[in-house]
C-alpha positions in Angstrom: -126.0 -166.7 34.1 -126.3 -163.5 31.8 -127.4 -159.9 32.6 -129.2 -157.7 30.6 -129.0 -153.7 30.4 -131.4 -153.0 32.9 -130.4 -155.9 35.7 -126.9 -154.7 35.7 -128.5 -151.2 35.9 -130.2 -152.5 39.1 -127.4 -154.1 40.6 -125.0 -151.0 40.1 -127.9 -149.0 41.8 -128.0 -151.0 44.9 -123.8 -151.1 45.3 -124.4 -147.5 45.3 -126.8 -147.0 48.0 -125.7 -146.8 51.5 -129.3 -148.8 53.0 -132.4 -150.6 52.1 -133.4 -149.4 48.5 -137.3 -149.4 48.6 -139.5 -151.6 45.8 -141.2 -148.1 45.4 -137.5 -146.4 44.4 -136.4 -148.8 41.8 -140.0 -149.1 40.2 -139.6 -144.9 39.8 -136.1 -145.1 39.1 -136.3 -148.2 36.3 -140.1 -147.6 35.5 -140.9 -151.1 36.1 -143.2 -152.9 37.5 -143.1 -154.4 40.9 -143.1 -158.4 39.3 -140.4 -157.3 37.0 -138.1 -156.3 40.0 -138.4 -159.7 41.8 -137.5 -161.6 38.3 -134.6 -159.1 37.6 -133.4 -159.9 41.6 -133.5 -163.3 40.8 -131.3 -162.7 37.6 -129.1 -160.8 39.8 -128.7 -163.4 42.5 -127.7 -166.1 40.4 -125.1 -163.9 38.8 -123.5 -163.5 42.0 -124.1 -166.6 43.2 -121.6 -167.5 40.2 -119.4 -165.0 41.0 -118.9 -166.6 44.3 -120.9 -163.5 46.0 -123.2 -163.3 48.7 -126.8 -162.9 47.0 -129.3 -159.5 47.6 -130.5 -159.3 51.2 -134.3 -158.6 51.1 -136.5 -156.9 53.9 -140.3 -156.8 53.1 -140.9 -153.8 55.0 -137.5 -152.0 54.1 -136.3 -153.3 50.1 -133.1 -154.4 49.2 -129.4 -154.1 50.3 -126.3 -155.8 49.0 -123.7 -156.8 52.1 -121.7 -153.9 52.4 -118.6 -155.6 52.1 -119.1 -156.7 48.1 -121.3 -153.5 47.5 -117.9 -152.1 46.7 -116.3 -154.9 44.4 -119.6 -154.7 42.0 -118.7 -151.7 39.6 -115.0 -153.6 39.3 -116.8 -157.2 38.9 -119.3 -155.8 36.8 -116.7 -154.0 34.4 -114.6 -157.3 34.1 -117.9 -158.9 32.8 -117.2 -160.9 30.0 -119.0 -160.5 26.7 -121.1 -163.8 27.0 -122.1 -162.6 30.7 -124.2 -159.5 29.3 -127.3 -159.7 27.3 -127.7 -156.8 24.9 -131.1 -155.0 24.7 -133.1 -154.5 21.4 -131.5 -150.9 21.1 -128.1 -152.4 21.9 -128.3 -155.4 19.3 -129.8 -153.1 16.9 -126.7 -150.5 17.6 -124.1 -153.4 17.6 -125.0 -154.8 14.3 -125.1 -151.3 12.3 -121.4 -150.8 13.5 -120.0 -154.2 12.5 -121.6 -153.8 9.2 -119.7 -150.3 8.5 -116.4 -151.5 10.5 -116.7 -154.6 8.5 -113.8 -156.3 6.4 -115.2 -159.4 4.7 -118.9 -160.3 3.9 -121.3 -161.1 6.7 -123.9 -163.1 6.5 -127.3 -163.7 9.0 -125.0 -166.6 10.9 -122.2 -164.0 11.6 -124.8 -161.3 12.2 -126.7 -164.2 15.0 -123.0 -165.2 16.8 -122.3 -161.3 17.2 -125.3 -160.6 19.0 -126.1 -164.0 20.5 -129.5 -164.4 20.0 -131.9 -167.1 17.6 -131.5 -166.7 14.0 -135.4 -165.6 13.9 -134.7 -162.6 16.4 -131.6 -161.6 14.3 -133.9 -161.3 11.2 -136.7 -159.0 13.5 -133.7 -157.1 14.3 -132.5 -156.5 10.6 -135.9 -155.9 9.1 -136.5 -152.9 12.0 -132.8 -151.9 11.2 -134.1 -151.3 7.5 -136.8 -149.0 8.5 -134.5 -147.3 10.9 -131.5 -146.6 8.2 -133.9 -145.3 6.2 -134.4 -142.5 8.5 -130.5 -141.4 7.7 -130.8 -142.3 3.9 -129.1 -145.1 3.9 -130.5 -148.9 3.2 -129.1 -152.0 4.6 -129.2 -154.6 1.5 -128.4 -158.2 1.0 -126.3 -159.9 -1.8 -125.4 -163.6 -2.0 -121.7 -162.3 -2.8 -121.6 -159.7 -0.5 -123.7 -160.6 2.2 -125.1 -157.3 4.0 -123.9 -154.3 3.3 -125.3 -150.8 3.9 -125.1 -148.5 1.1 -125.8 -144.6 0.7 -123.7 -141.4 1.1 -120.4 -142.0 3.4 -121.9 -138.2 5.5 -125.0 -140.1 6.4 -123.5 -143.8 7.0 -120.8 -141.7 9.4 -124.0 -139.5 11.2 -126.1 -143.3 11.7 -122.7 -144.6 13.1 -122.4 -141.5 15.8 -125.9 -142.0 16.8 -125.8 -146.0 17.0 -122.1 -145.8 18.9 -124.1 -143.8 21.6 -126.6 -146.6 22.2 -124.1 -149.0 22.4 -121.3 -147.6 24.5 -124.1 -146.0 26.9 -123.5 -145.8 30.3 -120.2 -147.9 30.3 -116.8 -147.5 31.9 -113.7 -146.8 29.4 -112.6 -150.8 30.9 -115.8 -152.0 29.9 -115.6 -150.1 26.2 -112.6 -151.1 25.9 -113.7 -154.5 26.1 -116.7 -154.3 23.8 -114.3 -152.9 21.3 -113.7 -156.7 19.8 -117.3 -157.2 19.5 -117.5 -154.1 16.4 -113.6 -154.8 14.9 -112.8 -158.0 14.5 -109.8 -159.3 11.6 -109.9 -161.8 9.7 -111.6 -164.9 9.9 -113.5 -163.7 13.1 -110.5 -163.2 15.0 -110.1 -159.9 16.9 -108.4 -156.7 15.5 -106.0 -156.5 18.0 -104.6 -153.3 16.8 -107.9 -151.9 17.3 -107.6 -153.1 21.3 -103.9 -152.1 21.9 -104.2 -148.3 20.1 -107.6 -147.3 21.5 -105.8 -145.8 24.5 -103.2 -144.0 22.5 -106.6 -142.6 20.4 -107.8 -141.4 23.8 -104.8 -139.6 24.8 -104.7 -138.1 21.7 -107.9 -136.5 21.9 -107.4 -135.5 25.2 -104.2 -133.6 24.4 -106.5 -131.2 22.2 -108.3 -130.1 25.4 -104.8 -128.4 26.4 -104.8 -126.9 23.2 -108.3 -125.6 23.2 -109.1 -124.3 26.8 -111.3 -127.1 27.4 -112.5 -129.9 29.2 -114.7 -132.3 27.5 -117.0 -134.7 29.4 -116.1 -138.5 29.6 -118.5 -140.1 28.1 -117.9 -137.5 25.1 -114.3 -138.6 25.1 -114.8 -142.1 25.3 -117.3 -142.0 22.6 -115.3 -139.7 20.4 -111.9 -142.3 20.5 -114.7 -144.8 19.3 -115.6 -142.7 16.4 -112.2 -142.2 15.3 -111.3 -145.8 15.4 -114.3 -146.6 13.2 -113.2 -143.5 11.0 -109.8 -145.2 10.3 -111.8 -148.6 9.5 -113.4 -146.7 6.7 -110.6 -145.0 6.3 -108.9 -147.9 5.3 -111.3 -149.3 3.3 -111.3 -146.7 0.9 -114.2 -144.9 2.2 -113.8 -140.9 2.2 -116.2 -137.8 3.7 -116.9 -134.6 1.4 -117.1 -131.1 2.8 -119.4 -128.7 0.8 -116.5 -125.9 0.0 -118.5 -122.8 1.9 -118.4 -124.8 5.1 -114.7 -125.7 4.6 -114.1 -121.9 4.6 -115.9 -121.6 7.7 -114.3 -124.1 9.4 -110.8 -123.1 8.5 -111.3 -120.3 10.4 -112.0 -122.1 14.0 -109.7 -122.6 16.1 -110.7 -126.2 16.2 -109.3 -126.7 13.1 -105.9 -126.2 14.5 -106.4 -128.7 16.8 -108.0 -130.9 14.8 -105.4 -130.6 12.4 -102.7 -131.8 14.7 -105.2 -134.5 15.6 -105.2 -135.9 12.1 -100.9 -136.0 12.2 -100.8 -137.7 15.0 -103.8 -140.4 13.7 -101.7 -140.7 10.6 -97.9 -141.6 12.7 -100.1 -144.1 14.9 -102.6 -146.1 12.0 -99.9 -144.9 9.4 -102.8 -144.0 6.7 -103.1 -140.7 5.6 -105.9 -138.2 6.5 -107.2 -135.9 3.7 -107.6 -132.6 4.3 -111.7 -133.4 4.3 -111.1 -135.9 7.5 -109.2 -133.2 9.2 -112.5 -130.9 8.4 -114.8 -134.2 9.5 -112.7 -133.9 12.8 -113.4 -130.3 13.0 -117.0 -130.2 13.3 -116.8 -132.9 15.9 -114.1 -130.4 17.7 -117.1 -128.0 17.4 -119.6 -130.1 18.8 -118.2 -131.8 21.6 -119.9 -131.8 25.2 -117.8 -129.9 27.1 -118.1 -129.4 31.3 -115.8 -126.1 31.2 -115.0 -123.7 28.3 -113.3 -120.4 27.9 -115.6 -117.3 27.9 -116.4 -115.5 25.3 -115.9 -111.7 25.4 -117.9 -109.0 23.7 -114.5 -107.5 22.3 -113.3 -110.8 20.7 -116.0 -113.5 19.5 -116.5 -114.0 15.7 -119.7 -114.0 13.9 -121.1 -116.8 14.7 -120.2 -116.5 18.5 -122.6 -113.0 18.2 -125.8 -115.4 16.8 -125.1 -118.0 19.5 -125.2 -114.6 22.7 -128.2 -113.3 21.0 -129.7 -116.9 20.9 -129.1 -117.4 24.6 -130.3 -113.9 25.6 -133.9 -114.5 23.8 -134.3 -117.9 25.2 -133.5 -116.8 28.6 -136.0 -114.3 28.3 -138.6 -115.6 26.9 -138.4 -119.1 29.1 -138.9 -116.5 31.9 -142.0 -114.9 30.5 -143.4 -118.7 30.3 -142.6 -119.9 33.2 -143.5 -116.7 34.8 -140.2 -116.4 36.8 -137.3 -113.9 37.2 -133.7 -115.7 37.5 -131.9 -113.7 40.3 -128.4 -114.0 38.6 -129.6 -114.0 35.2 -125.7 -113.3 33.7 -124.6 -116.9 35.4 -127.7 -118.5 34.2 -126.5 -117.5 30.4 -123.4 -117.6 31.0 -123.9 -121.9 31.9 -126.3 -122.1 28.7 -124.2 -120.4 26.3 -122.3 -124.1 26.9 -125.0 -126.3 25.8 -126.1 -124.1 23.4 -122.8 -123.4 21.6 -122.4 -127.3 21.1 -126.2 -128.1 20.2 -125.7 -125.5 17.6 -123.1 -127.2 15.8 -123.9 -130.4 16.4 -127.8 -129.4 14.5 -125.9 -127.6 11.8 -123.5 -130.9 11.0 -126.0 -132.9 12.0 -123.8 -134.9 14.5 -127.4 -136.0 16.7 -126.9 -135.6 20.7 -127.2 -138.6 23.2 -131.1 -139.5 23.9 -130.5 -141.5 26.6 -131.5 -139.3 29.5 -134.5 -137.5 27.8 -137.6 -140.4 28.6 -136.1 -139.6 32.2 -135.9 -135.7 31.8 -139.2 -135.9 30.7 -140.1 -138.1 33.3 -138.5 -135.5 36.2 -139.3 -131.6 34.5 -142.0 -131.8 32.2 -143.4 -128.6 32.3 -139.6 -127.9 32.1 -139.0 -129.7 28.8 -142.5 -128.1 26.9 -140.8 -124.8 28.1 -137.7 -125.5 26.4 -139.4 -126.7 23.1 -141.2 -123.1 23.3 -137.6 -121.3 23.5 -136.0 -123.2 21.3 -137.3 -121.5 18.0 -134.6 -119.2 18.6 -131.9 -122.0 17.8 -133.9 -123.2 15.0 -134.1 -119.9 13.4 -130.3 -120.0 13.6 -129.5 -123.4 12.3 -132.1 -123.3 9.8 -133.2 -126.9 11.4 -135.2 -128.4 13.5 -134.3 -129.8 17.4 -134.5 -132.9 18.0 -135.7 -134.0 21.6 -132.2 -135.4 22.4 -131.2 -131.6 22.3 -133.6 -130.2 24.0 -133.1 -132.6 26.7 -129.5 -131.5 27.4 -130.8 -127.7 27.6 -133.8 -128.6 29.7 -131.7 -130.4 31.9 -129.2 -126.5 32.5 -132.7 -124.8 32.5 -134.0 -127.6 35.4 -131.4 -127.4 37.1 -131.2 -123.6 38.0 -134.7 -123.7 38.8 -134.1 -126.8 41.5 -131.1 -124.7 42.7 -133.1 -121.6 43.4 -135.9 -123.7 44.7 -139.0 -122.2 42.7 -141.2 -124.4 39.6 -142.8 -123.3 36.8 -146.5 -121.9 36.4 -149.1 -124.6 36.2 -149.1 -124.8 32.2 -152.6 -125.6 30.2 -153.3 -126.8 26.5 -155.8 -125.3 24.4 -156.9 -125.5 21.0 -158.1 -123.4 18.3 -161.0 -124.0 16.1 -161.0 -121.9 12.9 -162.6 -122.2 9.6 -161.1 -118.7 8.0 -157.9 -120.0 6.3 -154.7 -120.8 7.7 -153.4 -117.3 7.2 -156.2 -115.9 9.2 -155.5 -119.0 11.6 -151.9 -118.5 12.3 -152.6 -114.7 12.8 -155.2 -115.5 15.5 -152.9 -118.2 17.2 -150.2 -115.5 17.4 -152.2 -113.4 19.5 -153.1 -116.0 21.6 -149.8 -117.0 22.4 -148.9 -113.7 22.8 -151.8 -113.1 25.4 -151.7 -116.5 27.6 -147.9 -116.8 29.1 -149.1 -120.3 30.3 -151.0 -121.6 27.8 -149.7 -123.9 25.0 -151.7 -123.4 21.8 -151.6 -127.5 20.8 -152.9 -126.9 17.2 -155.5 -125.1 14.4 -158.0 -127.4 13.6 -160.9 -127.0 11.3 -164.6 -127.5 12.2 -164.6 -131.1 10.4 -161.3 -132.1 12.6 -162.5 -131.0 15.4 -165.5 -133.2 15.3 -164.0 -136.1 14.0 -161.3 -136.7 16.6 -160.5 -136.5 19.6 -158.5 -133.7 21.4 -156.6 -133.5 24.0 -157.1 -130.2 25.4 -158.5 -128.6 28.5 -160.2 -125.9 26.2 -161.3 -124.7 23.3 -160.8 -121.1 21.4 -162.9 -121.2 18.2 -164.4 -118.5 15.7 -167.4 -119.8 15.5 -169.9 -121.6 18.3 -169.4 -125.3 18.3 -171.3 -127.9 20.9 -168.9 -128.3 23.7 -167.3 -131.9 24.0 -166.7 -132.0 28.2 -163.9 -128.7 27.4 -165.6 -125.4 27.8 -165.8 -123.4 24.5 -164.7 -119.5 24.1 -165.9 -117.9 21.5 -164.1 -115.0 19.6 -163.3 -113.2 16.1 -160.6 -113.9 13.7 -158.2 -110.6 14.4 -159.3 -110.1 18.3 -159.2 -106.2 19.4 -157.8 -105.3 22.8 -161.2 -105.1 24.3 -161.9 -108.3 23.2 -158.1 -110.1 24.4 -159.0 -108.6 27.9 -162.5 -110.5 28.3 -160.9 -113.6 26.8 -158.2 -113.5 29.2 -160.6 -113.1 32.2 -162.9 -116.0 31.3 -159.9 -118.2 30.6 -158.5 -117.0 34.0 -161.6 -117.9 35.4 -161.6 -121.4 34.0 -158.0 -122.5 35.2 -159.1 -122.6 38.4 -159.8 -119.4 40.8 -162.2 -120.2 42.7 -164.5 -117.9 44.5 -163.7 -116.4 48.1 -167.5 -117.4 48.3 -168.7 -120.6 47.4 -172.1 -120.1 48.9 -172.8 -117.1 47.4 -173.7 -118.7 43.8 -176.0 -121.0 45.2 -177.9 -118.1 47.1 -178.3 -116.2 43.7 -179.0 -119.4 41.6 -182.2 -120.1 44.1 -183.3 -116.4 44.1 -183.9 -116.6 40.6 -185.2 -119.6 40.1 -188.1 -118.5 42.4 -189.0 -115.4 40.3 -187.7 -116.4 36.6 -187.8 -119.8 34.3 -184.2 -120.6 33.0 -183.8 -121.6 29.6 -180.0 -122.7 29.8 -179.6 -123.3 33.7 -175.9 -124.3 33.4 -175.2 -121.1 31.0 -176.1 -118.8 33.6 -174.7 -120.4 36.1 -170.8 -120.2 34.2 -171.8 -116.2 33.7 -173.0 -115.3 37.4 -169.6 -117.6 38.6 -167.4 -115.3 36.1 -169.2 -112.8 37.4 -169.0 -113.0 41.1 -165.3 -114.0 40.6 -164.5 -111.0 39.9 -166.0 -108.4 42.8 -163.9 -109.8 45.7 -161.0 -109.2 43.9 -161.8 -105.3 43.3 -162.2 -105.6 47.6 -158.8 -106.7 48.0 -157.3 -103.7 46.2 -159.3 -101.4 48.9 -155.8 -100.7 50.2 -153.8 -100.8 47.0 -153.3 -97.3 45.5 -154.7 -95.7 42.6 -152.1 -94.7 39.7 -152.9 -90.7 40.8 -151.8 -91.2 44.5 -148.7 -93.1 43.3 -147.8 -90.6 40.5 -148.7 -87.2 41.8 -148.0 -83.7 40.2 -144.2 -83.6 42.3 -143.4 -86.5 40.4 -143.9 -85.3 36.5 -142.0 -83.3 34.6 -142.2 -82.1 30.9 -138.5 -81.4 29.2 -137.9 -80.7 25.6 -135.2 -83.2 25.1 -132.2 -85.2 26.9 -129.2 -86.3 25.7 -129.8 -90.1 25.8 -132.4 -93.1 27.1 -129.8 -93.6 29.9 -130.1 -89.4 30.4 -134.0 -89.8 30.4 -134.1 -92.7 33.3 -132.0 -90.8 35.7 -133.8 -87.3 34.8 -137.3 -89.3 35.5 -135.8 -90.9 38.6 -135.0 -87.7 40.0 -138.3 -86.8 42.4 -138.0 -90.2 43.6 -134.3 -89.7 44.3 -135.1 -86.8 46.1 -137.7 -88.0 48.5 -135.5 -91.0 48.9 -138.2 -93.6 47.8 -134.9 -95.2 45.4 -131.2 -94.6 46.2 -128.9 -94.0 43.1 -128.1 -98.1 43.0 -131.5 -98.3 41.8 -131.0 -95.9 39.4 -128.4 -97.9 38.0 -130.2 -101.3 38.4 -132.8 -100.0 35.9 -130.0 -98.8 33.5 -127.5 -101.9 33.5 -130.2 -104.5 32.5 -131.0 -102.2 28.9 -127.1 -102.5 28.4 -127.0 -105.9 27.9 -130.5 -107.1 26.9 -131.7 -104.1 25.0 -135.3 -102.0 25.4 -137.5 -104.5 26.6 -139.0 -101.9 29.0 -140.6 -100.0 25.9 -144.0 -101.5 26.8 -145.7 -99.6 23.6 -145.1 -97.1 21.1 -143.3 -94.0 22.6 -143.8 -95.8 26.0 -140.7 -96.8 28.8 -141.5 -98.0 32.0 -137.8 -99.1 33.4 -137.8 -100.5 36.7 -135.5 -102.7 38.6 -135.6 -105.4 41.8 -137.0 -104.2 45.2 -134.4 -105.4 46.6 -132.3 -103.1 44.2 -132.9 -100.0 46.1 -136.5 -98.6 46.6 -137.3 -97.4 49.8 -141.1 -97.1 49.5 -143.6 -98.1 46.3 -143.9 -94.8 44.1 -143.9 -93.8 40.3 -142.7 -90.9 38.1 -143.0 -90.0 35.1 -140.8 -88.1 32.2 -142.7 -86.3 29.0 -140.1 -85.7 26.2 -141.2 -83.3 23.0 -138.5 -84.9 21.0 -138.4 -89.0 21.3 -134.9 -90.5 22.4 -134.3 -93.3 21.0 -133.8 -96.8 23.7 -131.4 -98.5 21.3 -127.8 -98.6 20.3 -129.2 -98.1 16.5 -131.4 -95.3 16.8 -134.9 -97.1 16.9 -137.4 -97.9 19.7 -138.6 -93.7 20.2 -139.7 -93.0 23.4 -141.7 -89.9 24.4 -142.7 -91.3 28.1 -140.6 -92.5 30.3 -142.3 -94.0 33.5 -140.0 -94.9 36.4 -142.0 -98.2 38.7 -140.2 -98.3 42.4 -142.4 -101.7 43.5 -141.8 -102.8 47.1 -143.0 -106.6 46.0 -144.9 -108.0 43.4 -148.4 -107.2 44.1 -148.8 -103.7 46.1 -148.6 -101.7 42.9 -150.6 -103.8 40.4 -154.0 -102.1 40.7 -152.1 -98.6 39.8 -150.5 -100.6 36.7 -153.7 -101.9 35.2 -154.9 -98.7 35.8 -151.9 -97.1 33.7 -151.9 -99.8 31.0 -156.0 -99.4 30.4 -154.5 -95.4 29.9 -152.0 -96.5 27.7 -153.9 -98.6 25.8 -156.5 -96.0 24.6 -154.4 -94.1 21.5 -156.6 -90.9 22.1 -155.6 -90.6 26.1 -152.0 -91.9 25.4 -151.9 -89.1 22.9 -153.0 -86.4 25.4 -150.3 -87.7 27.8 -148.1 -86.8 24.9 -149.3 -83.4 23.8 -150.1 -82.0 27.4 -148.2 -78.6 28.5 -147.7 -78.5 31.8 -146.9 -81.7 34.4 -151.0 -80.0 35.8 -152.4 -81.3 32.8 -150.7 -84.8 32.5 -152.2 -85.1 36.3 -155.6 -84.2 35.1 -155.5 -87.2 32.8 -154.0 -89.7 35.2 -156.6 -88.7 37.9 -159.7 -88.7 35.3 -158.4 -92.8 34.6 -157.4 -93.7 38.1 -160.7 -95.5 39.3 
């Protein structure tokens, strides 16, 4: 009796478990169906019932158990599993067959092609007819001659980049025993016999590779190193066929540089004493970016005072991702350095791996997907900042291995992302004017994904699937609300946009009768022409008052920043001069300690001035837990702008110091002070006043 990929999968799962594993759990973990469990049971049992084992105990009520006894002999029974005993999926046939092919040493026809993969000639032909389409993705086609037999032909880059990608799907999820026994099924001699020399030297390829991680600081993950001695077994093959790589010259410069290029240099002389072939100086470069790309579970740090250039992309990358997958998911990492420090891993890697085009393992990401969704549509979002570097798009195999860092903080911290929606644009201005306006409305909704600009002729000719609509002009809903707007939206407009939409994703109202009541009043005294129209307005409407009685005992931006707490100076030395000078009546009535002080000032070090809110505007703050006392403001006016970066730019004339005790008892003073802000005339007499009397005046005549 044979298993297949996913009935071995099964069986390893239950030697694992240490009780009854529930129908439920494997239909989650496997994503099968109930019947399909009991018919890969029954596969199992007969396995072990050849293997001389007891079979799979079964418990309606609790699920399966294997005796406890041979739970433990599985992983060593399963890894001595001969060839014949395993039956390859479609993914796995598909993957075996493109390796032979390009490890091959004398033409192959459809009969060898059927005995390597042991399935009926008719299947074998299915599988070579998807394999065209498939290769074809790479730029490569698989072709058949009567002399020849099959052969794949294209550029040696993109037959080497297919066989990375197909060696993954083959060697997934297997021990270095049970590689080392699939090893016969890609490299076999002549006349079908194995390549034994293929066998005996994989382990001295291994060791090899493994010395390197001395050499570099590193430590690479197993399956990375079992897959890698893989590659460089099938590299010799083609090696010794004749078959050479090409470097373009400006990324041989670069390479040279790496210190990977050391390693991989003594890499290629030891390669050479054990196959004795020669590597060219491009194979050493070929082993470089591999170097470069490896998966890696510890790496050396890199220090401000000695990364190159491309080290400096890859911090700035991580530092924008991190912060703008916080502004999404509407979270704060509380050690945000460790956080970077972790992704700066992945991220290193994934960048050179895009750039070479060496594609990462998709295995996990159907289950990634599965597990963090929200999680992996954040990542997508963040990712432009890696694409912008690489000059290339991310697959989903990459973002799967950075969603899986970014999930996994998230799980260790215990919090989830903000409920995310989809909407969609309607807009028949141009695509200029449509990009512009989706811009703004990504801009505006931190949890909204903008899923596409349509035109008015797409829109009613397909199906959507959105939960609402944002169009320029009125369109007849289709069971998702519609909200109306202009092309270029002005502030006024964003903030009743934002509202409705707020409105729409689900608050609902403290008083559910009270819509009801107001709906029968005036049907008694009026005739409604669009019942449900009004209804949506008065429930926007009505929304909105209890949440102006909640902020009864929330204070206004005047009691929070009183006269004590503003001063006007003519100029300071620095930005990190102006938050301490502004800090300074808090300080003194010890609403902040001088930690906090410092807590505002560290964060702008590192990231840069992400608390200039606006033009001319600051408004540092730090953690509550950071040092504030009690919630209070203060603010700093400066005649002549300091600049809040290292290279002179971001100006700032007002700097704003928030103390907030938690994150709501200061909001309705903050919308009161952004509504200030946002008025050029007002911010401007914030800007020009004389006296900290006058800048009062203003905050009082705007704090209602």
């Amino acid at each position: 009796m044979v298993l297949d990929q996913r009935s071995q999968a099964i069986l390893s799962h239950l030697s694992r478990a240490q009780s009854y594993v529930t129908v439920n759990e494997i239909m989650e973990t496997f994503k099968i169906s109930r019947r399909t469990i009991y018919y890969d049971i029954g596969k199992i049992n007969d396995w072990l019932e050849a293997q001389e084992l007891p079979a799979v105990q079964h418990v309606r009520s609790a699920g399966f158990q294997l005796d406890q006894k041979i739970a433990i002999e599985i992983p060593e029974k399963l890894g001595a599993m001969e060839n014949w005993q395993y039956e390859y999926s479609v993914k796995e046939r598909r993957a075996c067959l493109v390796l032979y092919l390009l490890a091959r040493n004398k033409p192959l026809y459809l009969e060898h092609l059927t005995e390597k993969v042991r399935v009926s000639r008719n299947t074998t032909i299915e599988d070579v007819k998807g394999l065209k389409s498939e290769l074809g993705n790479y730029g490569l086609q698989l072709e058949f001659d009567r002399k020849s037999g099959y052969v794949i032909s294209g550029m040696e880059e993109n037959k080497r980049r297919a066989a990375v990608f197909y060696l993954q799907q083959f060697i997934f999820k297997q021990t270095w025993q049970g590689l080392l026994r699939r090893l016969p099924i890609i490299f076999n001699g002549q006349n079908g016999k194995t390549d034994s020399l293929a066998v005996e030297t994989a382990e001295e390829v291994k060791k090899i590779i493994a010395d390197s991680e001395k050499e570099l600081g590193i430590r690479y993950t197993d399956d990375f190193l079992h897959s890698l001695s893989f590659m460089f077994l099938l590299f010799v093959r083609r090696l010794e066929q004749g078959k050479k790589i090409e470097v373009d010259p400006i990324e041989r410069q670069v390479l040279s540089e790496s210190k990977e290029y050391e390693a991989a240099q003594k890499i290629a002389e030891k390669l050479t004493a054990l196959f004795q072939i020669a590597f060219p100086e491009e194979e050493v470069f070929y082993i470089t970016k591999h170097l470069l790309s490896s998966r890696v579970q510890f790496s050396p740090m890199i220090f401000e005072n000695d990364i190159n250039q491309s080290d400096k992309v890859l911090l700035d990358v991580v530092t924008k991702m991190v912060t703008d997958f916080q502004k999404y998911a509407c979270l704060l990492f509380e050690d945000r350095i460790e956080v970077e420090r972790n992704l700066l891993l992945h991220v290193k890697t994934a960048y050179y791996r895009v750039l070479y085009g060496l594609e990462a393992d998709i295995s996990l990401e159907a289950s990634i997907k599965e597990k963090y969704p929200d999680v992996f549509l954040l990542t997508k979002k963040v990712s432009k900042h890696l694409e912008k570097a690489t000059g290339k798009s991310i697959n989903d195999g990459e973002l799967t291995l950075i969603a899986v860092h970014f999930g996994g903080w998230m799980e260790k911290m215990g919090i989830k992302p903000a409920t995310r929606k989809n909407a969609l644009v309607v807009c028949n201005t141009g695509v200029g004017t449509s990009r512009l306006l989706q811009h703004q409305l990504e801009g505006l909704f931190s949890t909204v994904d903008i899923i596409g600009c349509v035109s008015l002729r797409d829109y009613e000719e397909m199906e959507h699937q959105a939960d609402f609509i944002i169009s320029t002009i009125p369109l007849a809903e289709k069971e998702k609300p519609v909200f109306v707007v202009s092309p270029i939206l002005t502030e006024a407009e964003k903030e009743r946009l934002l509202k409705k939409v707020n409105v729409h994703l689900g608050v609902k109202a403290p008083q559910p009768n009270s819509l009801t009541v107001v709906m029968d009043i005036i049907r008694q005294h009026a005739d409604v022409k669009d019942e449900a129209a009004l209804k949506n307005e008065l429930q926007y409407y009505l929304q909105q008052q209890p949440l102006k009685m909640k902020e009864v005992n929330k204070p206004d931006l005047k009691d929070l920043l009183p006269i004590a707490h503003i001063q006007c100076l003519p100029t300071v030395r620095d930005w990190q001069e102006a938050i301490r000078k502004a800090a300074q009546p808090l300080l003194q009535e010890k609403s902040i300690t001088k930690d906090y002080i410092q807590a505002m000032i560290d964060p702008l070090l590192e990231m840069g001035p992400y608390v200039v809110i606006s033009p001319y505007v600051a408004i540092p703050h730090a953690r509550p837990h950071e040092g504030v006392g009690k919630l209070a403001m203060s603010l700093l006016q400066l005649k002549e702008h300091v600049p809040f970066s290292q290279n002179g730019t971001h100006p700032v004339a007002l700097v704003i110091v928030l103390a907030a005790i938690d994150g709501d008892s200061h909001l309705k003073a903050l919308r009161q002070l952004t509504k200030l802000l946002n008025n050029n005339k007002t911010k401007n007499q914030l800007m020009d006043a004389e006296s900290p009397e006058e800048i009062y005046s203003v905050v009082a005549s705007h704090s209602e």
